[in-house]
Residue, then its C-alpha position, 0 to 999 in steps of 0.5 A: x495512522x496508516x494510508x494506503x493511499x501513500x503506497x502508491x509510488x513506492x513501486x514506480x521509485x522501486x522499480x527504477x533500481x530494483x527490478x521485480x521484488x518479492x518477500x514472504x508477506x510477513x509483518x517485521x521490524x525494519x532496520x532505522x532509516x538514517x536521518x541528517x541531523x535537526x530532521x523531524x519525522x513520524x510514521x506513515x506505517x510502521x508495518x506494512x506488507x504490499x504485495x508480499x514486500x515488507x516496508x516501512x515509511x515515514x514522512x519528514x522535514x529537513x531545515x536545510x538545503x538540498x545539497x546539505x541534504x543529498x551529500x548527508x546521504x552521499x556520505x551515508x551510501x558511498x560505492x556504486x549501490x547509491x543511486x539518484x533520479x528524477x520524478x516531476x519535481x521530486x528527487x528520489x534517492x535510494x540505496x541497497x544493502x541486502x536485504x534491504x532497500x532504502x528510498x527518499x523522495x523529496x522536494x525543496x520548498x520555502x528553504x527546507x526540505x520535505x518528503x517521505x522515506x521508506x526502508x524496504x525488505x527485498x529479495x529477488x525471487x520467482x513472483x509469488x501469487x496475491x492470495x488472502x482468506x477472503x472467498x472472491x467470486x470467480x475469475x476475480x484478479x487480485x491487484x494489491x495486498x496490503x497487510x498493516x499493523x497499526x496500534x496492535x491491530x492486524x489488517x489486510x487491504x485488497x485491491x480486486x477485479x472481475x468481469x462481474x457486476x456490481x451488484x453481483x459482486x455485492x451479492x456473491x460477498x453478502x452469500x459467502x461472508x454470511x455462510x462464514x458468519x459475517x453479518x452486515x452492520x447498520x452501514x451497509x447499502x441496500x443492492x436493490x436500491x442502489x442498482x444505478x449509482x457507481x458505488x456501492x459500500x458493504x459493511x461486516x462485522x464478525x466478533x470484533x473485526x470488521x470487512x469494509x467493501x466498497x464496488x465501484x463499476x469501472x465504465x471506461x469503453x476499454x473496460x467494463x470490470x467492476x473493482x472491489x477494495x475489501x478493508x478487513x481489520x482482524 
């Protein structure tokens, strides 16, 4: 099943090689990730778009060492587009054969090797602006898109901040979602009641798909803002 939450190193081990990179956010198949043999595996996400980067990603295990491992992909990538670095007590590998780019992270433990694998889409091009469908209350800076395909069902995860509160947030999104004839679900909290608690969680559904919105009020002294993740399953 998908996580996003998985996503998130993707970017720091991508930007070590890469630079910026940006795609047309479409869902497509990948090309296959190369394996040494006797390694197991399964899907992470299949179909994934993050921030307009189409990628793919598997978790794995290896039972062998690491350098049978890291000279399997050193035979696999030769010339100057293979590269190797270091993160904590991982060890990321990555390769770029245009238009794709190819990164493992892993880490030997208990005689075997384990780890995730991604294959990337990559094209170096002028930042595309974050956009959905969604209606956001003004001055809203969209922070992540994640599109997702998972058993035949499209999704879009957004990660957003504003200045905002909460509950005017909360109130902007029952107002907008309702004039597009969204209804709230049993799920949903009251806003008047939960005024003092950090988070707040929104439920719709419209036909067969559904909006999750869940707000959190971010209180650091430095920042005031209130974040919205919106989990829309199409």
């Amino acid at each position: 099943m998908f996580r996003p939450e998985m996503l998130l190193w993707i970017f720091a081990a991508l930007s070590l090689h890469c630079g910026t990179i940006f795609a047309n956010p479409l869902l497509e198949d990948l090309p296959k990730f190369p394996t040494p043999p006797n390694t197991t595996s399964n899907w992470i996400a299949k179909n994934v778009v993050v921030n307009n980067t189409p990628m793919s990603f598997k978790e794995f295990i290896y039972p062998g060492s690491k350098t049978q491992f890291e000279e399997f992909y050193q035979q696999q990538w030769p010339g100057p587009f293979f590269n190797k670095s270091r993160m904590g007590e991982e060890t990321l590998l990555g390769y770029v054969k245009k238009p794709y780019y190819y990164s493992i992270r892993f880490k030997e433990r208990l005689g075997r090797i384990t780890g995730q694998m991604i294959i990337s889409k990559v094209i170096a091009q002028t930042q595309q602006r974050l956009s959905t469908q969604l209606p956001l209350p003004m001055g809203s800076t969209i922070k992540q898109i994640i599109h997702a395909r998972d058993n035949g069902k499209l999704s879009e995860s957004i990660t957003v901040s504003n200045r905002l509160s909460k509950n005017g947030n909360a109130r902007y999104m029952l107002m907008e979602l309702g004039h597009l004839g969204w209804r709230t679900s049993k799920g949903s909290q009251n806003i008047d009641k939960m005024g003092g608690n950090r988070t707040l969680q929104l439920d719709f559904e419209k036909h067969s798909s559904l909006i999750q919105i869940t707000l959190s009020a971010m209180q650091s002294p430095t920042d005031q803002s209130t974040q919205m993740l919106i989990h829309w399953v199409k």
